[in-house]
Backbone as a chain_set.jsonl record, in Angstrom:
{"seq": "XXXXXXXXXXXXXXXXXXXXXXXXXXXXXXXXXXXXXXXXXXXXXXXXXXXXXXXXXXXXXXXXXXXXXXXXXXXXX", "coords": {"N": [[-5.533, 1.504, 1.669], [-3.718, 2.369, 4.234], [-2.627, 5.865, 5.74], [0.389, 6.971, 6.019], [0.375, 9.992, 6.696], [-1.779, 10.959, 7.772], [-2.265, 9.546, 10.771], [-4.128, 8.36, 13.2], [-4.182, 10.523, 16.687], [-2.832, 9.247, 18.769], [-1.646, 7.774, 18.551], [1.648, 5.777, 19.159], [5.365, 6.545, 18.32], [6.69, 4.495, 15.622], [6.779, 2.076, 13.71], [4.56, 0.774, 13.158], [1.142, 2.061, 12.856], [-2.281, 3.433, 12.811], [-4.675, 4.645, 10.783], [-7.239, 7.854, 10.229], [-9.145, 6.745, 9.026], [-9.961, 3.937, 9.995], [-12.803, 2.135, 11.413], [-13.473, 1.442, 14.244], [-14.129, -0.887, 15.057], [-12.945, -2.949, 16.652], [-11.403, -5.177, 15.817], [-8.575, -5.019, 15.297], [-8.348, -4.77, 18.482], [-8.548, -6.907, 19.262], [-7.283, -9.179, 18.397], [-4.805, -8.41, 18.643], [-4.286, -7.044, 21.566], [-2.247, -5.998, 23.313], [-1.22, -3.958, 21.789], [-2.63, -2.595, 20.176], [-4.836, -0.099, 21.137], [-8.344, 2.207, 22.063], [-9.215, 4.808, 21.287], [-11.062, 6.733, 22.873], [-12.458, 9.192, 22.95], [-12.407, 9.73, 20.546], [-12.92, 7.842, 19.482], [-11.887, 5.656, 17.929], [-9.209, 3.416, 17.292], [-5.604, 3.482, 18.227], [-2.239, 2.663, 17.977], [-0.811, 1.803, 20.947], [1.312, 0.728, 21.759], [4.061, -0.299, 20.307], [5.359, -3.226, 18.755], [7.468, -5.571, 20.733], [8.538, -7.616, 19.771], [8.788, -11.328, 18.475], [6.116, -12.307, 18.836], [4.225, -10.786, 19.214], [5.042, -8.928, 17.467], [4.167, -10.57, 14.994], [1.056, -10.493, 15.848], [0.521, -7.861, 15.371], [1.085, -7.578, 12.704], [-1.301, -9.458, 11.513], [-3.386, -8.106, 12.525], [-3.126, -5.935, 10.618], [-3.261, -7.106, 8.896], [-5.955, -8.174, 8.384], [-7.413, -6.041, 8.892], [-10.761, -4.169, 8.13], [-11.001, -1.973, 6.811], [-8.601, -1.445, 5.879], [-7.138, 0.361, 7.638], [-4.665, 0.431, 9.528], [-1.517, 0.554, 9.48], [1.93, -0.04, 7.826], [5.164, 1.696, 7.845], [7.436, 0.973, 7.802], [9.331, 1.882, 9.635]], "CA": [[-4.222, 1.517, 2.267], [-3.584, 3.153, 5.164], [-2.077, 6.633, 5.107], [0.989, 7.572, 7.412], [0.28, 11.371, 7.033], [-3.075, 10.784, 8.327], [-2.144, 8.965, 11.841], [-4.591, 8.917, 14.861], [-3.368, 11.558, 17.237], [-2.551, 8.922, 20.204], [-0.328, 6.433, 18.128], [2.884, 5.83, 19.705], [5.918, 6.36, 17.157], [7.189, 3.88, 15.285], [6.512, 1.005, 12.394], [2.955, 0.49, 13.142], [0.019, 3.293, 12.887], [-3.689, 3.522, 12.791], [-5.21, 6.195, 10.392], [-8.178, 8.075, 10.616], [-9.985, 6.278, 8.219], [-10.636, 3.572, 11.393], [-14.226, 2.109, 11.782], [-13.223, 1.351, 15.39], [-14.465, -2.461, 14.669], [-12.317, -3.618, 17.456], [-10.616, -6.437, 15.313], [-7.533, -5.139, 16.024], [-7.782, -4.719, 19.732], [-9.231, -8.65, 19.759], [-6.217, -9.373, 17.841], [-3.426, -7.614, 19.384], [-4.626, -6.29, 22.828], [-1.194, -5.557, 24.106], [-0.528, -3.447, 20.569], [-3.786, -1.156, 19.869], [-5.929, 0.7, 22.408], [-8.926, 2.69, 21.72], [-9.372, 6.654, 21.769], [-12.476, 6.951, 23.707], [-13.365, 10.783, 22.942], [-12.362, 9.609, 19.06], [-14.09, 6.402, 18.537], [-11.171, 4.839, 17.006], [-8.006, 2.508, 17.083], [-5.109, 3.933, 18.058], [-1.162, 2.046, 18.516], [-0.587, 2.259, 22.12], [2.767, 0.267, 22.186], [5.262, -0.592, 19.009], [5.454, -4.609, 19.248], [8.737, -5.755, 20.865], [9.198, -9.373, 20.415], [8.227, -11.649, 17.35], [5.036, -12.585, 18.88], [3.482, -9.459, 19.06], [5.207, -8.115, 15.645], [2.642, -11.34, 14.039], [-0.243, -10.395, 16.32], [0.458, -6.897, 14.894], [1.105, -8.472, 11.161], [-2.177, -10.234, 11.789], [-4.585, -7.348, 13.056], [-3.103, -5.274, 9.954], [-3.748, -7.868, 7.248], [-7.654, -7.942, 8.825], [-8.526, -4.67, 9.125], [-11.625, -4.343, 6.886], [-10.861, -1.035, 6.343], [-6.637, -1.542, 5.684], [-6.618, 1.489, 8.585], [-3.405, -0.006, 9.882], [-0.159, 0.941, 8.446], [3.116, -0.502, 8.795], [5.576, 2.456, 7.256], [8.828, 0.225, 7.905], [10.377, 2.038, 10.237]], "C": [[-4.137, 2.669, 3.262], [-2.789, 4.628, 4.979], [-1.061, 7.448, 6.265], [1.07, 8.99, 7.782], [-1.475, 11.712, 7.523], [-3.577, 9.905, 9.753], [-3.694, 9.137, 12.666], [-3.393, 9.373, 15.8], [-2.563, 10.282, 18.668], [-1.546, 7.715, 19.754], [0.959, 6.669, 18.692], [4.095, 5.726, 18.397], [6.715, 5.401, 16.573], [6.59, 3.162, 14.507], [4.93, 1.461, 12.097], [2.36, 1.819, 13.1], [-1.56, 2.69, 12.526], [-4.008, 5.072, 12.34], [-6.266, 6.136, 10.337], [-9.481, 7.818, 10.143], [-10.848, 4.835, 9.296], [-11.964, 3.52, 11.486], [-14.651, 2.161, 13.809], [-14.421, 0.099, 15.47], [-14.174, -3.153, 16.032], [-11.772, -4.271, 17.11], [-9.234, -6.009, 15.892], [-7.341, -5.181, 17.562], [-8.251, -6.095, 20.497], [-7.806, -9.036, 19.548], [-4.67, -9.607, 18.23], [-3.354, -6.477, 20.327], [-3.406, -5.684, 23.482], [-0.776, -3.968, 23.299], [-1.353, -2.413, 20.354], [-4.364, -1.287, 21.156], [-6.755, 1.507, 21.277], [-9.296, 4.162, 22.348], [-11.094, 6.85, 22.104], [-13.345, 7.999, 23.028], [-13.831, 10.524, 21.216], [-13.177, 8.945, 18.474], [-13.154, 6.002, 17.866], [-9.98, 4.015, 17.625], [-6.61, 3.337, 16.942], [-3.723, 2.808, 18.468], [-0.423, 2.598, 19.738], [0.944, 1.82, 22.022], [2.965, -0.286, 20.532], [5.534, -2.322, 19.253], [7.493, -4.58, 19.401], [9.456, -7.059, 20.781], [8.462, -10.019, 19.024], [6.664, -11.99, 17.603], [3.672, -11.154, 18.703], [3.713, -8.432, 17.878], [4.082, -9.439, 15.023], [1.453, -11.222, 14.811], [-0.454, -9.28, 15.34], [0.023, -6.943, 13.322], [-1.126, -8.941, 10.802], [-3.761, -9.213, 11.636], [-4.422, -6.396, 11.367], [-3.958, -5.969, 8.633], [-5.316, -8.069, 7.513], [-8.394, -7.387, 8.823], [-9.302, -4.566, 7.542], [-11.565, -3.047, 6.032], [-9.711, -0.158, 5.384], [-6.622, 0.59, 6.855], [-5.586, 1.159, 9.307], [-2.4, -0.178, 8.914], [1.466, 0.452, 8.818], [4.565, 0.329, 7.718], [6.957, 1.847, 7.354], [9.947, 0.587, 8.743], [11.327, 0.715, 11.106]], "O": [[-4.507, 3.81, 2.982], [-2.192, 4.64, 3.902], [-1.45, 8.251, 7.114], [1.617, 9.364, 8.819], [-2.051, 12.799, 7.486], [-4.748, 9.595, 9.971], [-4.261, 10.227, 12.59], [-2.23, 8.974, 15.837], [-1.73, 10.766, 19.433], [-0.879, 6.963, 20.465], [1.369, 7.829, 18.695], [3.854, 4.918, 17.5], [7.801, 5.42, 17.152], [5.433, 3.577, 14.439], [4.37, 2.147, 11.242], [3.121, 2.761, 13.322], [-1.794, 1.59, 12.026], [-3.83, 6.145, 12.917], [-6.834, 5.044, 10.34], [-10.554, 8.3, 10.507], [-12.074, 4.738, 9.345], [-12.558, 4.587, 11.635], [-15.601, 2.65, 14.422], [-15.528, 0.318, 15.963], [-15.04, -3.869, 16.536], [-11.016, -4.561, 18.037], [-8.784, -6.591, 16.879], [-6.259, -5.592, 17.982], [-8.328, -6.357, 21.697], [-7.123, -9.22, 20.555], [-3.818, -10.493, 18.157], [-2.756, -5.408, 20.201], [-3.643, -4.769, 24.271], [-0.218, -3.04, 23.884], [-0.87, -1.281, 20.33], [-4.389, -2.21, 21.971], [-6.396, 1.635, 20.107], [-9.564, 4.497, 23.502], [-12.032, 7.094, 21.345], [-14.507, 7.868, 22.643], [-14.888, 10.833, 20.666], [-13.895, 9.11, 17.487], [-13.577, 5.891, 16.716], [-9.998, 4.136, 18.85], [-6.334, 3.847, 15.856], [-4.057, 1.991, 19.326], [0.361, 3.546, 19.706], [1.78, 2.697, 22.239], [2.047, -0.597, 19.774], [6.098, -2.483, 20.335], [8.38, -4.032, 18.747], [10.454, -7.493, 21.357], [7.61, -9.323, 18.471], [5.932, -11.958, 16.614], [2.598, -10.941, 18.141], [3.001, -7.522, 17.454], [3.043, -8.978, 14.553], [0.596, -12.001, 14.393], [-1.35, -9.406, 14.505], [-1.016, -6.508, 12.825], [-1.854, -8.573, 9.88], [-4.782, -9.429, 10.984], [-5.5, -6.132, 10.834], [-4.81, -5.591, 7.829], [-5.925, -8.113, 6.444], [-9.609, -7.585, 8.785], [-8.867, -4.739, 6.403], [-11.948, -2.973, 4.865], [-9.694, 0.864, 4.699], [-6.097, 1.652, 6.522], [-5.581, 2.039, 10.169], [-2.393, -0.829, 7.869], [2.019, 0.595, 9.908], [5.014, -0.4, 6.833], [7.751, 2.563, 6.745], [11.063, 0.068, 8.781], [12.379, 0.988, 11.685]]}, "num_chains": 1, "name": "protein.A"}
């Protein structure tokens, strides 16, 4: 389970997160390209944008329930 006191540093704030536990797989950014980006210097999966619309809250939904690692967190804000 993901851990929201353990973010990547480049997540944008809100619901969603990516912690640093992150293989940097890419599934999520196949997934939900609009939603994660990847920290270059990091090597990991970070939430560039907060989904704004139902399609992109179930891409989001989608990439979380996948991750092989559960490094995606959805804290309810």
């Amino acid at each position: 389970m993901a851990d929201k006191d353990d973010k990547t540093p480049m997540c944008v704030p809100g619901k969603f997160y990516v912690d640093s536990s992150c293989i940097d797989c890419d599934l999520c950014r196949e997934t939900a390209p609009s939603i994660f980006g990847r920290d270059e210097d990091e090597g990991v999966s970070y939430v560039a944008k907060q989904p704004e619309n139902d399609e992109e809250l179930a891409a989001a939904c989608e990439a979380m329930e996948g991750c092989p690692v559960e490094a995606i967190g959805d804290d309810g804000e």
